[in-house]
C-alpha positions in Angstrom: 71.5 -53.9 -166.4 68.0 -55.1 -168.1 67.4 -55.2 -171.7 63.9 -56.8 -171.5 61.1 -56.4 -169.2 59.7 -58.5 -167.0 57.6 -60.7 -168.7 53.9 -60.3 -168.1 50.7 -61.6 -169.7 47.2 -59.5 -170.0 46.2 -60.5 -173.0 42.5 -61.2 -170.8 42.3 -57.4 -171.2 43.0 -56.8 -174.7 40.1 -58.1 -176.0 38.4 -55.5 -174.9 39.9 -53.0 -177.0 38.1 -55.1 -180.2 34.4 -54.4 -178.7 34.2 -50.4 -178.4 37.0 -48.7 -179.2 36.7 -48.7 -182.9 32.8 -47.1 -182.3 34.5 -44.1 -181.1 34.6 -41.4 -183.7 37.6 -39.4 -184.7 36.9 -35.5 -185.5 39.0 -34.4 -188.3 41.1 -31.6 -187.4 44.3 -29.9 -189.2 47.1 -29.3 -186.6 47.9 -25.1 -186.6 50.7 -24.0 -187.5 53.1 -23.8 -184.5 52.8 -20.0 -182.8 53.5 -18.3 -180.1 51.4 -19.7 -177.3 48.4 -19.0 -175.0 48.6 -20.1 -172.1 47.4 -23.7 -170.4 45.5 -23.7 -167.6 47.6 -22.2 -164.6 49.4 -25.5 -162.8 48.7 -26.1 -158.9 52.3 -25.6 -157.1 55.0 -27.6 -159.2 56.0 -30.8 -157.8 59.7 -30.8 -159.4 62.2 -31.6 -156.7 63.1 -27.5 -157.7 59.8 -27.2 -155.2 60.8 -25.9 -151.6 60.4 -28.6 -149.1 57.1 -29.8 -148.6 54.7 -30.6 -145.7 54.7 -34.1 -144.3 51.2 -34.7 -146.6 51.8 -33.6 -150.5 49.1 -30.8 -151.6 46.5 -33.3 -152.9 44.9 -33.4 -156.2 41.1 -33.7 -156.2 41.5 -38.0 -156.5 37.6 -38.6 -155.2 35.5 -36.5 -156.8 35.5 -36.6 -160.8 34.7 -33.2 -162.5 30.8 -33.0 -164.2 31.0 -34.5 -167.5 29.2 -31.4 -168.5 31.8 -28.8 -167.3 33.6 -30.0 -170.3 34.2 -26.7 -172.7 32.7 -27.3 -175.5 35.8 -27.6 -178.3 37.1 -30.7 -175.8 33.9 -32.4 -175.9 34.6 -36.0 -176.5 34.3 -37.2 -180.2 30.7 -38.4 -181.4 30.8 -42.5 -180.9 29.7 -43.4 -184.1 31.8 -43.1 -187.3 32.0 -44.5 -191.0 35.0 -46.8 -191.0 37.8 -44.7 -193.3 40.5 -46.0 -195.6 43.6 -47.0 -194.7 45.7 -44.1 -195.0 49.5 -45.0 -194.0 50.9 -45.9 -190.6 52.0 -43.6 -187.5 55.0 -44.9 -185.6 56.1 -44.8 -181.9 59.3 -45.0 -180.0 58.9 -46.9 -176.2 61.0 -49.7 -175.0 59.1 -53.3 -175.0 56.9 -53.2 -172.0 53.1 -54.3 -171.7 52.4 -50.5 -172.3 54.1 -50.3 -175.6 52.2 -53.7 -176.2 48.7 -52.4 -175.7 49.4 -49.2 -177.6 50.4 -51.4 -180.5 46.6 -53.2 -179.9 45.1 -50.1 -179.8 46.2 -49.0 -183.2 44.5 -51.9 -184.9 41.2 -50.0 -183.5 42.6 -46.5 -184.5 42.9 -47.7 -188.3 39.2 -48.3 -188.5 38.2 -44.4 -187.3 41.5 -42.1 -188.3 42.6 -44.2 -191.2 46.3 -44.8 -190.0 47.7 -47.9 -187.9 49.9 -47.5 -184.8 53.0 -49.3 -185.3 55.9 -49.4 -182.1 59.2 -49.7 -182.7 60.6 -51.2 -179.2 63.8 -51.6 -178.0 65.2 -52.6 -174.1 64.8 -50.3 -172.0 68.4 -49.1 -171.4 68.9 -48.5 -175.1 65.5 -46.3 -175.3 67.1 -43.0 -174.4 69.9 -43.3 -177.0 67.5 -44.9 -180.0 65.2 -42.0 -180.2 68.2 -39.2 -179.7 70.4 -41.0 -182.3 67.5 -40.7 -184.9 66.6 -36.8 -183.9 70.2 -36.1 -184.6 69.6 -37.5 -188.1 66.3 -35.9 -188.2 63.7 -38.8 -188.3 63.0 -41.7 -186.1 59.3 -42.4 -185.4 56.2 -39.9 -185.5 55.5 -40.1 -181.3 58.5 -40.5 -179.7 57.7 -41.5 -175.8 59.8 -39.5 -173.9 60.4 -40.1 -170.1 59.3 -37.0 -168.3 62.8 -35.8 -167.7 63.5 -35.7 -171.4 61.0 -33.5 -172.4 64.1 -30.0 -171.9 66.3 -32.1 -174.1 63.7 -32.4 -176.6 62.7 -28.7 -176.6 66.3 -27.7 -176.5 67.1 -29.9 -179.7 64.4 -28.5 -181.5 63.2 -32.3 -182.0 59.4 -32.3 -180.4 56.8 -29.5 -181.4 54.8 -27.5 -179.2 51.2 -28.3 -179.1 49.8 -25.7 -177.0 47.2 -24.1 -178.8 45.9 -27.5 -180.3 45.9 -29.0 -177.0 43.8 -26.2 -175.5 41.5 -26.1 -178.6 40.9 -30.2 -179.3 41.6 -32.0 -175.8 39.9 -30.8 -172.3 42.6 -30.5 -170.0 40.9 -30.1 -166.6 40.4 -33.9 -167.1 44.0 -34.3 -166.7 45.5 -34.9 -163.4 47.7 -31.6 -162.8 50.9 -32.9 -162.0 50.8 -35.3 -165.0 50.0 -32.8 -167.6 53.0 -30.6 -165.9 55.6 -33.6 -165.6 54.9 -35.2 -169.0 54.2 -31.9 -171.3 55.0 -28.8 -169.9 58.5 -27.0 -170.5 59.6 -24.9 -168.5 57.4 -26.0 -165.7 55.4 -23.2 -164.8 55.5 -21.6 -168.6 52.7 -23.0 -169.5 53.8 -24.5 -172.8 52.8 -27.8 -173.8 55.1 -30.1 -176.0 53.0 -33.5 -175.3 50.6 -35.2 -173.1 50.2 -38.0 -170.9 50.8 -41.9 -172.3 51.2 -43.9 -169.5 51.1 -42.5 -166.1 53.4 -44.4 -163.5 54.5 -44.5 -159.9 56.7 -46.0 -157.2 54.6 -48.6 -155.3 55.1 -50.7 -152.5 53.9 -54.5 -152.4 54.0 -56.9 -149.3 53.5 -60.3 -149.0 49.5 -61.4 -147.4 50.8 -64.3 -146.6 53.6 -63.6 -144.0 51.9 -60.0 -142.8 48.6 -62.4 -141.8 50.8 -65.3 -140.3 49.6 -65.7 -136.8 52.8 -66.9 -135.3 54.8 -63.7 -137.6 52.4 -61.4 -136.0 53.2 -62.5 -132.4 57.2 -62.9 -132.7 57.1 -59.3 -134.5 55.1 -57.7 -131.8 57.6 -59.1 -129.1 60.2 -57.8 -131.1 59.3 -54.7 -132.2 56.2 -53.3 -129.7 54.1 -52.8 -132.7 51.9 -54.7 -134.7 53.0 -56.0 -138.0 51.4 -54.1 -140.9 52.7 -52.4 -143.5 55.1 -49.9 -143.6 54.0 -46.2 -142.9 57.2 -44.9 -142.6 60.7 -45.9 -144.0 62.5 -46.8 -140.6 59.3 -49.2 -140.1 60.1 -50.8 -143.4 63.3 -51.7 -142.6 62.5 -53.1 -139.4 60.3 -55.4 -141.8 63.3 -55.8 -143.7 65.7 -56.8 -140.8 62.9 -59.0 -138.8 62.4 -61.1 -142.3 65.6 -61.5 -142.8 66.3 -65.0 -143.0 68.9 -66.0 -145.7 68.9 -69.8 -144.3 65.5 -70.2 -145.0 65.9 -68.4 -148.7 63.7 -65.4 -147.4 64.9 -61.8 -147.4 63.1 -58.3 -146.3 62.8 -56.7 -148.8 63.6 -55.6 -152.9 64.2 -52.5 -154.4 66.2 -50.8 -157.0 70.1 -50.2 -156.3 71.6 -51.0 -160.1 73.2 -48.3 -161.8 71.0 -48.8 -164.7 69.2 -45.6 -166.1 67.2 -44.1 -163.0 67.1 -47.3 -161.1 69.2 -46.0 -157.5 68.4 -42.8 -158.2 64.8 -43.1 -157.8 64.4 -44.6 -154.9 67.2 -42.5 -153.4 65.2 -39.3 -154.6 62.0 -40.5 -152.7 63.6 -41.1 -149.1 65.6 -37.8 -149.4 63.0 -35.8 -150.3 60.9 -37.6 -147.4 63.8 -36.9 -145.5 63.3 -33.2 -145.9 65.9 -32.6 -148.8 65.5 -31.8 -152.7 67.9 -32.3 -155.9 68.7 -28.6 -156.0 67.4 -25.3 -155.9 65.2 -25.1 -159.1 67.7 -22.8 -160.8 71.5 -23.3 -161.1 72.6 -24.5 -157.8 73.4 -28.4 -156.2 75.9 -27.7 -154.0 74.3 -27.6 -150.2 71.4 -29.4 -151.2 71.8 -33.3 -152.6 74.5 -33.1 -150.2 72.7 -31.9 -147.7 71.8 -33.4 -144.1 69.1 -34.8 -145.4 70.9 -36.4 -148.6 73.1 -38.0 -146.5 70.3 -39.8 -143.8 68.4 -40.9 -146.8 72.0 -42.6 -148.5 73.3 -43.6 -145.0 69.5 -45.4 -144.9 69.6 -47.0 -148.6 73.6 -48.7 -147.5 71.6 -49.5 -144.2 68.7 -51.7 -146.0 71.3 -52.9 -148.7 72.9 -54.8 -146.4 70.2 -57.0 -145.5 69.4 -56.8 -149.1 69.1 -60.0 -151.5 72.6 -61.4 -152.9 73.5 -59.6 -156.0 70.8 -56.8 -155.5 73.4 -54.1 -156.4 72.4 -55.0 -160.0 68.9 -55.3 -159.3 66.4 -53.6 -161.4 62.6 -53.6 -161.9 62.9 -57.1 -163.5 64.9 -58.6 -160.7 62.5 -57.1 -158.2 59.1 -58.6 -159.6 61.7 -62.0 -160.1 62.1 -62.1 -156.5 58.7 -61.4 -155.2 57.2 -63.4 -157.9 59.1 -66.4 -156.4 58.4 -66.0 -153.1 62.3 -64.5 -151.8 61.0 -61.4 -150.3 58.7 -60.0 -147.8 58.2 -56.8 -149.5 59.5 -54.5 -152.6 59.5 -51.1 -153.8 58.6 -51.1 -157.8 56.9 -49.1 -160.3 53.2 -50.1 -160.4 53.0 -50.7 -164.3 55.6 -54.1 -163.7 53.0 -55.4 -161.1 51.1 -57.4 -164.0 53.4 -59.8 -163.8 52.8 -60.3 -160.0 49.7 -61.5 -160.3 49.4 -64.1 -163.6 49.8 -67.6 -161.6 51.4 -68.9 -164.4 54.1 -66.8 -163.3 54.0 -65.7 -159.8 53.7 -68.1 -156.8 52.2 -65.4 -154.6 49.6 -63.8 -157.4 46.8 -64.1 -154.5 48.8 -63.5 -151.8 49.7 -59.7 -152.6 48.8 -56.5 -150.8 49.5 -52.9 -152.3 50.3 -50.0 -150.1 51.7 -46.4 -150.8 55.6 -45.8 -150.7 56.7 -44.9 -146.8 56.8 -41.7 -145.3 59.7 -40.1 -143.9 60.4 -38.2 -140.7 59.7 -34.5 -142.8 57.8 -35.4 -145.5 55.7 -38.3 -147.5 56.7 -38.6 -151.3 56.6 -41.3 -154.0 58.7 -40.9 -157.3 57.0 -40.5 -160.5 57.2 -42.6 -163.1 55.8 -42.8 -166.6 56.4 -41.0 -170.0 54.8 -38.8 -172.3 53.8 -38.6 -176.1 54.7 -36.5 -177.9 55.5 -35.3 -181.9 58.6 -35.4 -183.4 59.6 -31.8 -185.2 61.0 -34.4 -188.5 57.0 -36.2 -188.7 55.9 -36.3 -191.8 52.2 -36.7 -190.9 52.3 -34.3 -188.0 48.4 -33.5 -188.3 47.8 -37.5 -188.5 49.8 -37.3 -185.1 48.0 -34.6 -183.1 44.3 -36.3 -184.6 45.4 -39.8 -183.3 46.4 -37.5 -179.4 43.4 -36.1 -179.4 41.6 -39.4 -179.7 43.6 -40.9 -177.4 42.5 -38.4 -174.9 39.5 -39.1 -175.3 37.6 -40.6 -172.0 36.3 -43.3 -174.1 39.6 -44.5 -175.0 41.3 -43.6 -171.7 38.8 -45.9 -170.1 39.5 -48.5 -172.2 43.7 -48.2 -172.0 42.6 -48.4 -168.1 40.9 -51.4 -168.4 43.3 -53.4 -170.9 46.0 -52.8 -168.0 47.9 -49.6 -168.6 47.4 -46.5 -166.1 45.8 -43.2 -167.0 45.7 -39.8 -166.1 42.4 -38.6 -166.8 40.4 -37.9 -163.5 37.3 -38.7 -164.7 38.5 -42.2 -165.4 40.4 -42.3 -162.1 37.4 -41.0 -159.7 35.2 -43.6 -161.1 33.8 -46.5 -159.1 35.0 -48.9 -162.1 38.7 -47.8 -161.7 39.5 -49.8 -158.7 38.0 -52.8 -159.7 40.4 -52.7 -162.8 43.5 -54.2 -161.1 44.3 -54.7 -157.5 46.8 -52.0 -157.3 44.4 -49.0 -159.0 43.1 -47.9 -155.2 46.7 -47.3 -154.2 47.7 -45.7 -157.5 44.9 -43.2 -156.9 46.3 -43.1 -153.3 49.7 -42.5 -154.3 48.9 -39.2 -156.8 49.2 -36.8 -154.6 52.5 -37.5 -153.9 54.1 -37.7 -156.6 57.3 -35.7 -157.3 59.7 -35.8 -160.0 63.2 -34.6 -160.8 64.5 -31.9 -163.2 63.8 -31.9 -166.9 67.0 -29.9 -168.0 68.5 -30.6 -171.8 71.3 -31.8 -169.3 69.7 -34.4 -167.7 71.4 -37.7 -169.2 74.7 -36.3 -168.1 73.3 -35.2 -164.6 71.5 -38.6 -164.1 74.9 -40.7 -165.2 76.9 -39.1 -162.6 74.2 -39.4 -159.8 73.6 -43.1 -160.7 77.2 -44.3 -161.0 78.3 -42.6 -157.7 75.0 -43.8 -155.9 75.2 -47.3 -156.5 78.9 -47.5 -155.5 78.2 -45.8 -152.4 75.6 -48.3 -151.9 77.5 -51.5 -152.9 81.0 -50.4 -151.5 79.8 -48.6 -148.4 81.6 -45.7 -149.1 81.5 -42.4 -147.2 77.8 -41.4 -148.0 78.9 -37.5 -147.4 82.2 -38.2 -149.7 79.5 -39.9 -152.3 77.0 -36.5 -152.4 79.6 -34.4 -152.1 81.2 -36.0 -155.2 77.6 -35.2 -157.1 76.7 -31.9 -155.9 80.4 -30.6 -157.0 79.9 -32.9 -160.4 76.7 -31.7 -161.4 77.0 -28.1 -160.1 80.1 -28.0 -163.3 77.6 -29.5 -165.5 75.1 -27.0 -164.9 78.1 -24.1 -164.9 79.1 -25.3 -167.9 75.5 -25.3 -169.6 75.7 -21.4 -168.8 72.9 -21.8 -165.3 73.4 -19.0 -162.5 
């Protein structure tokens, strides 16, 4: 299990906070009192696992073509970029887990302080303890102004009565159609489909996939692949081509291994990567409302599990416990061909001063399965906890963040964004070597459920997944054992 994150170094892109963010201008504004709701602009079909199955190609978001600046309705206009500095008013807090991220948010508040008159202080903790942390102090009613909740917390949240809605302010101070759909639905919207907004994009994340230039380019790997295999070597469209990678690259004498990806029982860490291939492989979670049985368990659950046991055995030694830090480890040192990872760890990849392939990387999108192309979303949300004391302070420091100045800027420093704007420009690409992909990799995304029972749902999956995986167990017996499991969780919770 990992308490720290892998240790990467942008401070090249901080810097750049320092020259223009503190120019842009914050527009005073008084959060309304929380009422009942309008509406926010009508979602594209939801991409919760609850979704039917889907087409081989996810519905695509418009990735290439930037809406006109001056579509923009006129109370989400960006702030004016000039402003008298203000006085120092008192300091907003944040919950995340220690991660570059949480790092540059931190940076960013010493440029907030100058135009909104509070700074932006984290309080970070490892990643396995960041769930617990901000829950524990909700319970006691305080804990930090923006908690940053993974997407699936956002139910729990509601549920509690420990996040506020921000619905009306969100429609009135932030343009929303400059939002990438599925991110405003995954990271703010509860239920999915209602309409109501309890927070907003932070950092946008996905599942990536990485190879290594070096090997895929390698005359002589090229020909002994291509005698082996009929194909050329390139990467992976599909999963059963990845682990032919995986198996031709195989080569423990020589210190080399296919491939890297998640399998601890840490968090989401299986249960992410299983989620992927089984929805590539045609199957989903559940049915959306109150049913699991016949569906993780499904044909298609157990071809995507019999697959993961499959690739674990030409796996890495000790990759059972292998998390997103262990994954960039072994890539970093040159062990493995290719890995599956989030794409906000992938700084670490390439700093030389701690990766011995930073120049020899390519990115592509996750694989495709026989029934369908997915890639797991990552990433959290901010949001406002109900026990803030400077709630308004909160929701004017949002709506500066969502600013395309400042988006543009938390792009550039190394974090990933959500706004389309940002994401159709020609600049985005050049950012880091990954951004094409990651715009590649949008339209894919799909995400699990957001229930208050989530934690207990998640435990279950995660501990039964990775023991099926390590112990080659029964795959069926393993699904079987989840479906029934969290089908009484759900029961219990009063679903039908």
């Amino acid at each position: 299990m990992i308490s720290r994150p892998f240790d990467v170094s942008r401070r090249q892109f901080l810097a750049m906070f320092s020259s223009t963010v503190a120019a842009i201008g914050l527009a005073a504004c008084s959060a309304p009192a929380p009422a009942q709701p309008t509406s926010a602009p009508a979602p594209a079909q939801p991409t919760a696992a609850a979704a039917a199955p889907k087409p081989t190609t996810a519905p695509a978001i418009p990735p290439t073509t930037a809406p006109a600046a001056t579509t923009a309705p006129a109370a989400a206009a960006a702030a004016p970029t000039t402003a008298p500095a203000v006085a120092q008013k008192g300091t907003l807090t944040f919950s995340w887990f220690d991660w570059l991220p949480a790092r540059l948010l931190n940076d960013l508040g010493k440029e907030y302080v100058k135009v909104g008159g509070y700074s932006i202080q984290g309080d970070l903790v490892g990643a396995t303890q960041w769930h617990d942390k901000i829950f524990t102090e909700f319970a006691a009613k305080g804990g930090a102004d923006f908690p940053i909740l993974d997407s699936q917390w956002i139910g729990e949240g509601v549920a509690g009565g420990h996040i506020i809605e921000i619905t009306d302010f969100a429609q009135k101070n932030v343009n929303l159609k400059e939002i990438n759909p599925p991110s405003l639905r995954s990271y703010g919207e509860y239920p999915q489909g209602s309409g109501k907004l309890y927070g907003l994009p932070c950092e946008q994340d996905a599942m990536a996939y990485v190879v290594r230039k070096d090997l895929f380019q390698d005359p002589k790997e090229q020909q002994a692949f291509k005698a082996k295999y009929s194909r050329d070597l390139a990467p992976a469209k599909t999963w059963d081509e990845y682990y032919d990678i995986a198996e031709f690259f195989n080569r423990p004498d020589q210190g080399l291994f296919g491939t890297a990806m998640h399998f601890a029982a840490a968090y989401d860490a299986i249960t992410c990567n299983f989620n992927q291939i089984m929805w590539s492989y045609g199957g989903q979670l559940w049915d959306g409302k109150a049913k699991t049985e016949g569906f993780i368990n499904s044909e298609a659950g157990v071809g995507a599990l019999q697959f993961m046991q499959k690739l674990f055995k030409i796996s890495p030694p000790g990759s059972g416990n292998w998390w997103f830090d262990e994954v960039n480890n072994a890539m970093a040192q040159g062990q493995v061909a290719q890995a599956i990872n989030w794409f906000a760890f992938h700084a670490g990849l390439v700093d030389p001063k701690a990766s011995k392939v930073a120049d020899k990387l390519i990115w592509g999108v996750v694989p495709a399965g026989p029934k369908a192309h997915f890639a797991h979303l990552g990433g959290m949300g901010i949001h406002i906890s109900n026990y803030s004391k400077n709630k308004d302070a909160a929701l004017d420091f949002i709506k500066w963040f969502h600013t395309q100045e400042v988006q543009k800027k938390w792009a550039q420093a190394g974090a990933l964004t959500a706004n389309l704007p940002i994401l159709n420009s020609p600049e985005f690409v050049t950012y880091e070597p990954w951004n094409q992909t990651f715009k590649e990799t949008l339209p894919l995304l799909n995400d699990f459920w957001n229930l208050p029972e989530y934690a207990q749902m998640l435990d279950l999956q995660e501990k039964t997944l990775n023991a099926a995986v390590v112990n080659q167990t029964d795959a069926k017996a393993a699904l079987d054992k989840i479906a029934k499991g969290q089908q009484q969780i759900l029961s219990d919770a009063g679903y039908s």
